[in-house]
N, C-alpha and C positions, 0 to 999 in steps of 0.2 A: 597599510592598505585596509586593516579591519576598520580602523577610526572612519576611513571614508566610507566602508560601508555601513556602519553603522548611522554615518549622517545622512545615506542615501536612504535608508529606512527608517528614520526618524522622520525625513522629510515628507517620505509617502504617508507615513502611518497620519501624520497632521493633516496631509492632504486627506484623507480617502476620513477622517474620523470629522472633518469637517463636512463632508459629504454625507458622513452618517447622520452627524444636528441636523442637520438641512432637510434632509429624507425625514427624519422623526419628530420636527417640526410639523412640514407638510403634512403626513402623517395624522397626526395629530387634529390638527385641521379638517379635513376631510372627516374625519371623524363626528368634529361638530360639527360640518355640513351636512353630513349623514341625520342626525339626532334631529337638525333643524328642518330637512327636507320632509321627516315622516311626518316629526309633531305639525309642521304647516299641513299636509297634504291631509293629518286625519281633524284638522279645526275644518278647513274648507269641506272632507267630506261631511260634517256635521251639519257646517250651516246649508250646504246645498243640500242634504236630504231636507233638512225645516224649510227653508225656502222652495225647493223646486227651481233652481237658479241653475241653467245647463253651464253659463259661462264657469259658475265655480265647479260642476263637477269637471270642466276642462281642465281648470287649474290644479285641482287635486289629480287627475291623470298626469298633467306636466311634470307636478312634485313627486309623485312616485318615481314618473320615468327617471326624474333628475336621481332620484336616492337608488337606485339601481345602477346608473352610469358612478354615480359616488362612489358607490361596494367597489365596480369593477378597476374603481382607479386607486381608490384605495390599497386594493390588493397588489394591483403594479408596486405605487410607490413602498408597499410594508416588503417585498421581493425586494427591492433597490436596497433597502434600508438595511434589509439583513446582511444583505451581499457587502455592502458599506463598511457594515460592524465587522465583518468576517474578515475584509481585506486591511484594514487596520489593526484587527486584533495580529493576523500573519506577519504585518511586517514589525507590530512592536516586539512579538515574538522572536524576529530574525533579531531584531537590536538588541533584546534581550541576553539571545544567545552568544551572540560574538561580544558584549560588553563584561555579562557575566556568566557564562557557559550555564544557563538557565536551561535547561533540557522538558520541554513539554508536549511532548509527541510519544506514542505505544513507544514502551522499548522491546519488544517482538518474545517478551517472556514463554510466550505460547508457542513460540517455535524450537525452545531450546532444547536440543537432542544431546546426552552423553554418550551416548552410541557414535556418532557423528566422527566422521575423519578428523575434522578439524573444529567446529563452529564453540562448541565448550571450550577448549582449550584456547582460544582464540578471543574468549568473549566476544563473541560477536554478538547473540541475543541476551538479557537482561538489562539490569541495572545499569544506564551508563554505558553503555556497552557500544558497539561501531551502530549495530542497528537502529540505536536509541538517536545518536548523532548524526545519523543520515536521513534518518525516517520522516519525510516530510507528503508522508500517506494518508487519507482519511476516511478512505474506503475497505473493506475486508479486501474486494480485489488487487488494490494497495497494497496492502499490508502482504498476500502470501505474495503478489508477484517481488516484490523488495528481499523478503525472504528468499524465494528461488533465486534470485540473481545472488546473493551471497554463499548458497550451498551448492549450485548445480555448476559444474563444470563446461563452459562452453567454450566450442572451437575459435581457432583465431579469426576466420571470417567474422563469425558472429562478434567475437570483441571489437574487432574494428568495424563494423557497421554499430555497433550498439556504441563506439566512443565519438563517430563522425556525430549521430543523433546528440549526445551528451552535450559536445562543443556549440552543436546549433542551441540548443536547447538554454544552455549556459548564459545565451545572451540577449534570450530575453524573458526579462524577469516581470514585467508586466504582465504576459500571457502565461507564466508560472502560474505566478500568484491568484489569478482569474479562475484558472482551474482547480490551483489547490482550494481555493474559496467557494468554488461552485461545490468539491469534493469534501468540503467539512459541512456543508448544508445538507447533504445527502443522508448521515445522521443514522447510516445503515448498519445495522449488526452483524453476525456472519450466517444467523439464520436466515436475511433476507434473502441475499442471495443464494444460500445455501436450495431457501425452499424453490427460488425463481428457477436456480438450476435443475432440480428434480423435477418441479412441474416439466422444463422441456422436454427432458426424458421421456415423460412419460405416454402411452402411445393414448389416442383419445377417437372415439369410435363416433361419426359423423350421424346428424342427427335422420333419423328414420323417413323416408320418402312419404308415410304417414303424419308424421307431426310438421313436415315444412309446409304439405298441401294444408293441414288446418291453421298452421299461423298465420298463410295470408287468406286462406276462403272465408275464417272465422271472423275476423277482424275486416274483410269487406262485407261479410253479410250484418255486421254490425253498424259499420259506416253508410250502407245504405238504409239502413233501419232507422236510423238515427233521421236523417236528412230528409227522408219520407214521411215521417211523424211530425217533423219540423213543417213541412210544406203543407199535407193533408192533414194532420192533426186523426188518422186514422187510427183504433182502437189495435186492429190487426198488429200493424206495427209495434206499436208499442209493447203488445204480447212477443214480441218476434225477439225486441232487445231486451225482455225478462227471462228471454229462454237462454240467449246467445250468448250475456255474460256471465251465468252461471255454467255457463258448458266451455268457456273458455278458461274459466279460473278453475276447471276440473281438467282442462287439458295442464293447465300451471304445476296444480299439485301433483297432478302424475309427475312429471317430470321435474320436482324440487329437488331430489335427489340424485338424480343424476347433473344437475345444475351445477349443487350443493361438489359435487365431485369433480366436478370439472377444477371450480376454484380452489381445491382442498388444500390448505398450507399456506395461499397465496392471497386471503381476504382483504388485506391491508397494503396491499404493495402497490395499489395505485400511485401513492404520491413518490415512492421510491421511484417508480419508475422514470417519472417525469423529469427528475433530478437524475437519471441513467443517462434520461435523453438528452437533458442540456449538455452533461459531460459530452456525449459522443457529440452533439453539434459543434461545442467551442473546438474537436477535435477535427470536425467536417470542413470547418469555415477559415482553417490557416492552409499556407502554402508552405510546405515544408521544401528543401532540397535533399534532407539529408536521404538517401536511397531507405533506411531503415523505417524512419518515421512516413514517407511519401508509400512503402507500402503496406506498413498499417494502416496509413487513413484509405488505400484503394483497396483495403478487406473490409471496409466499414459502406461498400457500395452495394445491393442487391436489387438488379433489373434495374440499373442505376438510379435506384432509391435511395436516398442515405437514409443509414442502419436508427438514424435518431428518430427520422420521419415514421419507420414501421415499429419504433417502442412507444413512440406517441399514440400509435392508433391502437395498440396493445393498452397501454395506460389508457384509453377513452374507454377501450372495450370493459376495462375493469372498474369504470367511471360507474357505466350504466348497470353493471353489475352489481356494485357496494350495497345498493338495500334492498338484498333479497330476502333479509334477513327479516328488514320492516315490516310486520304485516299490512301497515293502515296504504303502505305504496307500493307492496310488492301487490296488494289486492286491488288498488286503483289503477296501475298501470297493467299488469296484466287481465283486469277484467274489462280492459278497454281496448288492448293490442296486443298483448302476448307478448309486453315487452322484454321479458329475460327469456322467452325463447329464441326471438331475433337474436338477443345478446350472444346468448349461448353459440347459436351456429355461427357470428361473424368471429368470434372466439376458438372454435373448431377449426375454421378455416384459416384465421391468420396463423393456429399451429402450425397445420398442416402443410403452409408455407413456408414459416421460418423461425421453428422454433430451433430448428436446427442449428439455428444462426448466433441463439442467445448464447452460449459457453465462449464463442469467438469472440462477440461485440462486449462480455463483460470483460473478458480479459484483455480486448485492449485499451480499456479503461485504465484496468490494474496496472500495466505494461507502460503505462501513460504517467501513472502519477510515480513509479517507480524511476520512468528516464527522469521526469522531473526531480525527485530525492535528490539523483546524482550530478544532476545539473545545476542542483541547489548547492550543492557541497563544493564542486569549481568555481561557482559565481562566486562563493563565500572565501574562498583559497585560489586567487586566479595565483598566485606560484606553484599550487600544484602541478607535474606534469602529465600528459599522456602517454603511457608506455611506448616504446616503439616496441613492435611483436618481431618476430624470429620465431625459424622454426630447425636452431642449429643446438638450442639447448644450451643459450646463453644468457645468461640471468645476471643483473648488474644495476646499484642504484648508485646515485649522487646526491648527496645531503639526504638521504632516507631519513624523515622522521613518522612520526607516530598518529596519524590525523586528527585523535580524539585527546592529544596533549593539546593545550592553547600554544601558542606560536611562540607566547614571550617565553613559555617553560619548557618549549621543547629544544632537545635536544639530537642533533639532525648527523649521523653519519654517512661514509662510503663502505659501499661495500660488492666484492665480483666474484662471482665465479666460476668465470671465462679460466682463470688461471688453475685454479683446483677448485674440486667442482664441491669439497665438503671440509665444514669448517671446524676445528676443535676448539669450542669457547672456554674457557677461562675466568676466575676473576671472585673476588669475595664475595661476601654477603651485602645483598644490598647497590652492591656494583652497577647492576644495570643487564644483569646478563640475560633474566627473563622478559625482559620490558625490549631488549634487542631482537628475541626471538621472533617475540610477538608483533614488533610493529613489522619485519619482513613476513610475518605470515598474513597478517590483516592486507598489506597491502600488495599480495599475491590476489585475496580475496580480491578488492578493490579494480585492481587489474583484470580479472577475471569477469566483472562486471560489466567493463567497459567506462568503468570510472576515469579520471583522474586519481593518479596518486599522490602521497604526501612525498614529493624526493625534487628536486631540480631535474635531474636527468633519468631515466629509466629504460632498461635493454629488458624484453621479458621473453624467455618464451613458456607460454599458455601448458599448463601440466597439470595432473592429480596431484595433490597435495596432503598430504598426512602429519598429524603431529601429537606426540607425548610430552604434554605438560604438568596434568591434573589430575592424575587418580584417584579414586577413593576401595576403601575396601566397602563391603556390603554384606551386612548381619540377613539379609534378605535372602541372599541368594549362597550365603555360608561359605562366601570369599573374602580372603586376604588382600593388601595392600599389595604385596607382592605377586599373588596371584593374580589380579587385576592388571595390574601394570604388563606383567607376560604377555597376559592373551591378548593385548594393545599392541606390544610388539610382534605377539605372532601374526595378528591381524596386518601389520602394518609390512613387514618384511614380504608374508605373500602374494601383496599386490605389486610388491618394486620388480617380480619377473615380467608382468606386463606389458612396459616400458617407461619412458622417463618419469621421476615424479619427484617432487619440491619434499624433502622430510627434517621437521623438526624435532627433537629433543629436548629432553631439560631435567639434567639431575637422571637419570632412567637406574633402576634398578636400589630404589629409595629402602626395600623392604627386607633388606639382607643385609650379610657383613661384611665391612668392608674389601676382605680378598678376593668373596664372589661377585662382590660389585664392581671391581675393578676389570676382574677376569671376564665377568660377563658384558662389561660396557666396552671393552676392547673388542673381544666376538661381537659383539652387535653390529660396534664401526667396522671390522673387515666384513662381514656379513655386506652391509650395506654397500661400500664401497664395488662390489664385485657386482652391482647391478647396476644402471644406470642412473642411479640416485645425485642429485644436490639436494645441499642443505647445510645443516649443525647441529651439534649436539654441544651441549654446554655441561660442565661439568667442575666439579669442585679434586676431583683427584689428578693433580697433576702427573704424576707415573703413566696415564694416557695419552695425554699427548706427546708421548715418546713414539707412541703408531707414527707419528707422522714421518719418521725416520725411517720406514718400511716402505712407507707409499709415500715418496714424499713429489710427487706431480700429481696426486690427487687428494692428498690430506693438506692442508696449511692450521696454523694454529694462529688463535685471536683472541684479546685478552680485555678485561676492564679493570683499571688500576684503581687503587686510595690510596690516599695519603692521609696519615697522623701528626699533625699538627697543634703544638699551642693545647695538648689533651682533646684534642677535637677531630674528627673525622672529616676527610672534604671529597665529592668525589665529584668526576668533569665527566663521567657519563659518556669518555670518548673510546673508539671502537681503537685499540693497536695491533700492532703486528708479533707473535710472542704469545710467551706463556706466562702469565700471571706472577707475578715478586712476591705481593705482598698480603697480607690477610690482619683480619680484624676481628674475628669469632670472641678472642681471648679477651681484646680490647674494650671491644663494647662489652661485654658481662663483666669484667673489674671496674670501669663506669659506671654501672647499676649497680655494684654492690654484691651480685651473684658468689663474685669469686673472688677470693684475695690475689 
């Protein structure tokens, strides 16, 4: 199935990179239409000034007009072109990906919490990591909403609304891509939006019943002064327009700082915006079913305006505002009209509207490109399945494997429990036994998103989740190895009185010797057992899984075997039933030379 997708994106990337020469041809073109419409228009206005020849100065206004329609088409076709490049670079990237697990997308470093129930121990954020292989974001809104859907726990409603969108989402990969390409053009950092969102916040005080009567009295006793002078050629007048625009560009500078503050943080955000607003358009202009996606796009309606229409008039607002900075046109436009006080109050007002609105319409950008990630990741694995959810606290997969293994190296087990709800791992070095832990935690994560997961069949039901994998001691805070790992388990045993919750282990109690490891990895399992907890704990001392003898309809024991062979090691990386035979510690260090 990959081979076909990768021929599927081979094919577009040739298409859409074809589209891109074509564009950057044209392109090009216009370009020297441009160079040749000026250089004709300023020969003609030469010889028409020598001559006095009206027809050529017609011709040189034609050639202007033409070099003006030229820019504007120009800039269409350079938008096409970019867009072109972007949806070709996406899909040689998806070829990339699934040919040779080429990984070019954030891998979510910025989000990674050791604190965290689970996402550390899980890798889910760094290097390579689940978020790196899903993350098909390119907006900050992107990037934390993809985050929250990995760390924040959501109810079973919401995973099944958010996997109905996923499914629709999954199959069509053309308006993905469209979006994810509009969303890599956007080009935003996390200050943009960071400042866009503070500006909303922030309250902004309407402009003075003073300064609106002088923007239009000022600016008509200008306009008539003007037109009057032109007609009578009176003296008066013209005294009238040397008093009027120096008392208007005195009204300007009173008010440059509070101008200056209205925009404060947000100078440069015009063209982001605009690229805000195509996103929420491309999001205005589909017909969704799925109930999840149909009522995002009907939160994106205000006085049923779409939300794109009133970012665009927000981006104008900020159009006319960008050279205020100019003197030579902050001082001709407003010595002529009071043009950045107009600005200013239709700026006041479209707050006072809906600015309220901007935290919702960014986020459902973010929430946009995030369903897409995981929509991108079932189009890419359509053998993934979608969980079926329960709420009896039955947890059960079929062929579970690992998402961010490739398909030909993965290794895909069963695993339930419906029969005993927690499992005692087993098994040497190297086995398989933390790579086991991990892909049923990741794809707890995954489920919880509203993903697909990596399994043929899946029973879920939706819980908190805890796990000890990773410790470290810390010279910082003048803790132990041992210490650390404690207050993980204290942390973690406090919340199982709650109610249900998924808990993994692995190795726990690393920092001590082996009788209080044992003694205390036994307490931990009855500990746990006696609260509504699934899960496993994996472990190298086989003397505990003798607990299961105790509790034995709620413990079972599960093993990964090796075989020594031929002086070689082999291991099948398959989950059994049992407690572990056989070991290798001794084996491999007489192999290296370590031990006789």
């Amino acid at each position: 199935m990959h081979d076909q997708r990768i021929a599927e994106y081979q094919k577009k990337y040739e298409h859409h990179h074809q589209l891109f020469q074509q564009a950057h041809l044209l392109h090009h073109r216009l370009g020297m239409a441009r160079l040749a419409a000026m250089l004709v228009a300023l020969v003609l206005c030469y010889y028409a000034y020598n001559k006095q020849q009206t027809a050529m100065w017609v011709a040189a206004g034609a050639c202007v007009v033409a070099f003006v329609l030229l820019v504007q088409k120009q800039r269409k076709v350079d938008a096409e072109r970019r867009l072109q490049q972007e949806l070709s670079n996406v899909n040689e990237e998806e070829a990339a990906y699934l040919r040779d697990g080429k990984l070019s997308c954030a891998d979510g470093a910025a989000y990674r919490d050791d604190t965290h129930a689970f996402s550390a121990d899980l890798d889910i954020f760094g290097t390579r990591s689940l978020y790196q292989h899903v993350n098909r974001t390119a907006t900050q809104m992107g990037r934390d909403a993809l985050a929250r859907s990995f760390t924040t726990l959501n109810d079973q409603d919401t995973i099944a609304a958010r996997q109905a969108a996923v499914a629709e989402l999954a199959g069509e990969a053309e308006q993905r891509h469209l979006f994810y390409a509009h969303a890599r053009l956007v080009n935003d950092e996390k200050q943009d939006s960071a400042r866009l969102l503070a500006w909303s916040g922030r309250a902004e005080e309407p402009l003075s019943a003073v300064l609106r009567i002088l923007s239009f009295l000022m600016p008509s006793l200008l306009g008539v002064s003007i037109v009057l002078y032109a007609v009578t050629g009176g003296e008066q007048w013209w005294s009238a327009i040397t008093y009027v625009v120096p008392l208007q560009l005195a009204v300007f500078f009173f008010s440059f700082k509070r101008i200056k503050k209205a925009i404060a943080g947000t100078e440069q955000v015009q063209k982001t915006l605009v690229a805000y607003a195509q996103l929420l358009r491309l999001m205005e202009q589909r017909s969704f079913t799925a109930p999840h996606l149909a009522a995002m796009q009907q939160r994106l309606k205000q006085d049923e305006t779409p939300a794109s229409t009133h970012i665009m008039q927000l981006a104008a607002i900020y159009a006319s505002l960008e050279n205020v900075q100019n003197p030579f046109a902050a001082m001709g436009m407003n010595g002529l009209y009071l043009h950045h006080l107009h600005a200013l109050h239709r700026l006041v007002q479209w707050k006072k509207q809906y600015a309220t609105f901007i935290p919702a319409w960014l986020q459902a950008i973010g929430d946009m490109e995030a369903l897409n990630s995981l929509a991108n990741l079932r189009y890419n694995n359509p053998a993934f399945c979608f969980p079926v959810l329960n709420n009896r606290q039955h947890i059960s997969f079929t062929a579970m494997g690992h998402p961010t293994i490739p398909a030909t190296h993965r290794v895909c087990n069963d695993v339930s429990f419906t029969e005993s709800r927690f499992i005692i791992l087993t098994g040497s070095n190297m086995s398989g036994k933390s790579t086991f832990l991990r892909t049923m935690g990741v794809n707890m994560v995954l489920c919880n998103a509203g993903s697909a997961v990596c399994a043929q069949e899946a029973g879920i039901h939706p819980m908190p989740m805890f796990v000890s994998m990773r410790q470290s001691d810390s010279l910082a805070d003048n803790e132990s190895y041992f210490f650390a790992e404690v207050k993980r388990l204290q942390h973690i045993i406090g919340h199982l009185n709650s109610g249900p919750a998924f808990v993994l282990l692995d190795e726990i109690l690393r920092g001590t010797n082996s009788d209080d490891k044992r003694s205390g990895t036994i307490g931990v399992i009855e500990k746990i057992i006696r609260t509504q907890a699934i899960g496993a704990i994996a472990t190298h001392d086989l003397e505990v899984c003798h607990t299961t003898d105790a509790y034995p309809t709620v413990l079972t024991n599960k093993c990964f075997e090796v075989e020594t062979a031929g002086g070689e090691l082999s291991f099948d990386y398959r989950l059994r039933s049992g407690i572990c035979q056989n070991k290798n510690a001794t084996f491999i260090m007489k192999k290296m030379g370590i031990i006789d």
